[in-house]
N, C-alpha and C positions, 0 to 999 in steps of 0.2 A: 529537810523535814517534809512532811507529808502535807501535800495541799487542801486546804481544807476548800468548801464548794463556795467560797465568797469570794476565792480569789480570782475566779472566772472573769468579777467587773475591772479586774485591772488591764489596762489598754498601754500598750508602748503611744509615746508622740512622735505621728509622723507628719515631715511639711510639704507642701507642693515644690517642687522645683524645674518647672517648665524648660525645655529644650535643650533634656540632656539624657541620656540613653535611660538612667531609672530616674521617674520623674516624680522621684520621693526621696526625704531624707529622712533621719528618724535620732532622736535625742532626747531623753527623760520619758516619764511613767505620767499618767494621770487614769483617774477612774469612774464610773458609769455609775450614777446609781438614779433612783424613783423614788421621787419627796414632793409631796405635796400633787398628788398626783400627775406629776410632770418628769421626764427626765433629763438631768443633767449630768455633765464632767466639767472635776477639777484637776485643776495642776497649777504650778507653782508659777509663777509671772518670772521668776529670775531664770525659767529654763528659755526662755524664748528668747527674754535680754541677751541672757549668753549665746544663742546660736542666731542671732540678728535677725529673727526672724516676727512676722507682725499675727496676730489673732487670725486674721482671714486666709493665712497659710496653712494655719493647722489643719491636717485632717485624722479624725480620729476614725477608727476600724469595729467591724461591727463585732471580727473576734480576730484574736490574734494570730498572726500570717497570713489574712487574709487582705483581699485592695476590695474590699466592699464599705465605704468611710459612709459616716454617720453626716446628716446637713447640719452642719452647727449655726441656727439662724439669729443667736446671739453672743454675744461676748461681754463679761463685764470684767473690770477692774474695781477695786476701791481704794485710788489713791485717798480720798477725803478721809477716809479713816486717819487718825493719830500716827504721826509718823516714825510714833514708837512701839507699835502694832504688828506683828506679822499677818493681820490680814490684809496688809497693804501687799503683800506677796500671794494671793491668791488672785487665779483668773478661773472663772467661773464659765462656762457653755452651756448654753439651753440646746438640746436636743431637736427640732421639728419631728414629731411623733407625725405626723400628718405624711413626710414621704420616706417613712421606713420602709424599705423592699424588706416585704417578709418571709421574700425566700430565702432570706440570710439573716433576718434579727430572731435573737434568742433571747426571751426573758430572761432565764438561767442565766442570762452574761452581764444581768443589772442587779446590783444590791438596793434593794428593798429598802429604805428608811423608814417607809410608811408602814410598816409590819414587822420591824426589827425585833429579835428575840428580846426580852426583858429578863436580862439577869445581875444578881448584884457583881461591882466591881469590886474584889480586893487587889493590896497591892504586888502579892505576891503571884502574883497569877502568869503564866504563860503568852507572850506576845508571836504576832507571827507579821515581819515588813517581807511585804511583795513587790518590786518592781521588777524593772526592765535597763540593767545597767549596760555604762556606753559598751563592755569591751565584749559582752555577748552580743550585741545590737547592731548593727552596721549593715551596709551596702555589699554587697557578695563581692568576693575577686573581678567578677565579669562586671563588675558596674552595671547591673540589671537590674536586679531585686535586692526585695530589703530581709536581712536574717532577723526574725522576732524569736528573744527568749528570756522568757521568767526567770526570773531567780527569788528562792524563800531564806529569810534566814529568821532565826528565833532571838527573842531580847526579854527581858522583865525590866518592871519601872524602874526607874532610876529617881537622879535628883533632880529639883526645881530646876527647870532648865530656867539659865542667864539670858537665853532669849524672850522677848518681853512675850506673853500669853502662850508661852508655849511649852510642853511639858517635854520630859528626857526619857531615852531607851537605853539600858545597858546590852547591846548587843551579847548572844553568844554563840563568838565567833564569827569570821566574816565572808562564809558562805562560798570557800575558796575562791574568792573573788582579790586580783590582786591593788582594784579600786572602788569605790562607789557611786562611783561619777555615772547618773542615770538612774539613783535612786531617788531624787527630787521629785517630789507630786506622787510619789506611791501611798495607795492606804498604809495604816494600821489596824490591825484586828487583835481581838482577843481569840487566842485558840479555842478550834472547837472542841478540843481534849479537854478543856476546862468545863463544859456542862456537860462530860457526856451522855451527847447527845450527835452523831455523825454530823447533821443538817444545823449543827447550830453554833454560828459565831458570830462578833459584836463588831460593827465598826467604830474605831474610837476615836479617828483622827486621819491629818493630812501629813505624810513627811515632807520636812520643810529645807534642813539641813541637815547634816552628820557627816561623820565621819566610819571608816571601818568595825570600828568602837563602840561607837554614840549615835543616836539618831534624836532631833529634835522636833515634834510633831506639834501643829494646834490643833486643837481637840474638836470633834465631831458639834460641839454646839456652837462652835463660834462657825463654821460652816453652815449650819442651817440659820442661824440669823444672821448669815451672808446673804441664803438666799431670801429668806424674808423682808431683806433690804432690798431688793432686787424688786423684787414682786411686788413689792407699797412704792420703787420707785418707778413702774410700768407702769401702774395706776397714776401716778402724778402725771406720767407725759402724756397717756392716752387722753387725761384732762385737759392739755393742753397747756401745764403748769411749768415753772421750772422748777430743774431737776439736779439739786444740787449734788444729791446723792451721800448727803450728813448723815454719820449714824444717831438712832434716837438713843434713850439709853436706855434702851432693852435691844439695840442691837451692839451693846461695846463689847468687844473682845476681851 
């Protein structure tokens, strides 16, 4: 399918791996956007579990196939959330704006929250999942460099997903891919063939799980009152308070 211009914020995850000919690995999707006049990246907490790796190894890239990585001068988790929640499965990155080399950062390569187009949702509408799966993604023959490559494929809603706060994609088709292992922490959009409009598509969510088939995403608002939890709980420590990091209940999932 045809890329539409949102999908520029998605980034492959790649980790540090010191003293060894390429001193990066690379495993799962996560993506860039500007909310609250700040920027962050999310991805999925189970893609890090899986490859044993810890928050302060991640390094995220300013655009894809490039070694120019973003300072990620925060990390959050929300274990405290209900642990029947999937946003216990998000990890969240604040971005340091302070030391972007702007010889390499491109707005065009963050999705806008703060200026999102405002269109209504129906349920028959066109979806577009962007990641970065394992079997295009890897280390080269030479154990050098790292191969980064997108993949799109298209879905409409599906049913109630069985996972708790999170809704379902019926794929269609699975984008000749003979896995999807590396599509964890990819957005969701709504296609921009649905307003046509070239420049305009919706972010709706995070993928969480799926299969070739299926994709399970939680939905774009329980990610901003992720970070709104985040941000009321920097105000708590900068007080000097503690910082239990309980959701209120205008941040539940």
């Amino acid at each position: 399918m045809k890329n539409i211009p949102a999908v520029n914020c998605t980034r492959p995850m790649c980790y540090s791996v010191p003293n060894t000919d390429c001193p990066y690995n690379i495993g799962g999707t996560c993506f860039v956007v500007r909310f609250r006049q700040r920027l962050w990246a999310f991805t999925a907490k189970h893609i890090l579990t899986n490859l044993g790796v810890s928050p302060n190894q991640v390094m995220i890239p300013y655009i894809v196939g490039g070694y120019h990585f973003f300072n990620l001068s925060d990390a959050r988790t929300f274990e405290n959330y209900p642990t029947d929640s999937d946003c216990t499965d998000i990890v969240l990155f604040e971005i340091d704006e302070n030391t972007l080399d702007m010889k390499h950062y491109d707005e065009s390569t963050v999705y806008d929250l703060d200026s999102e187009p405002d269109f209504p949702i129906t349920g028959d509408m066109l979806l577009a999942v962007h990641g970065f799966p394992d079997e295009l993604n890897k280390i080269n023959d030479e154990g050098t460099a790292l191969i980064m490559q997108r993949a799109s494929i298209s879905g409409h809603f599906g049913d109630r997903s069985q996972m708790t706060g999170c809704r379902e994609i019926d794929l269609l088709g699975n984008g000749n891919l003979k896995s999807h292992s590396g599509f964890s922490g990819c957005p969701i959009f709504i296609a921009s063939s649905e307003f046509n409009q070239p420049n305009a598509s919706k972010l709706i969510g995070i993928n969480l799980r799926g299969t070739t088939s299926k994709k399970h995403y939680l939905d774009i608002i329980a990610l901003k009152k992720l970070v709104d939890v985040h941000l009321a709980n920097q105000i708590t420590e900068q007080g000097g308070a503690a910082n239990p990091l309980q959701p209120s209940a205008s941040g539940d999932c």
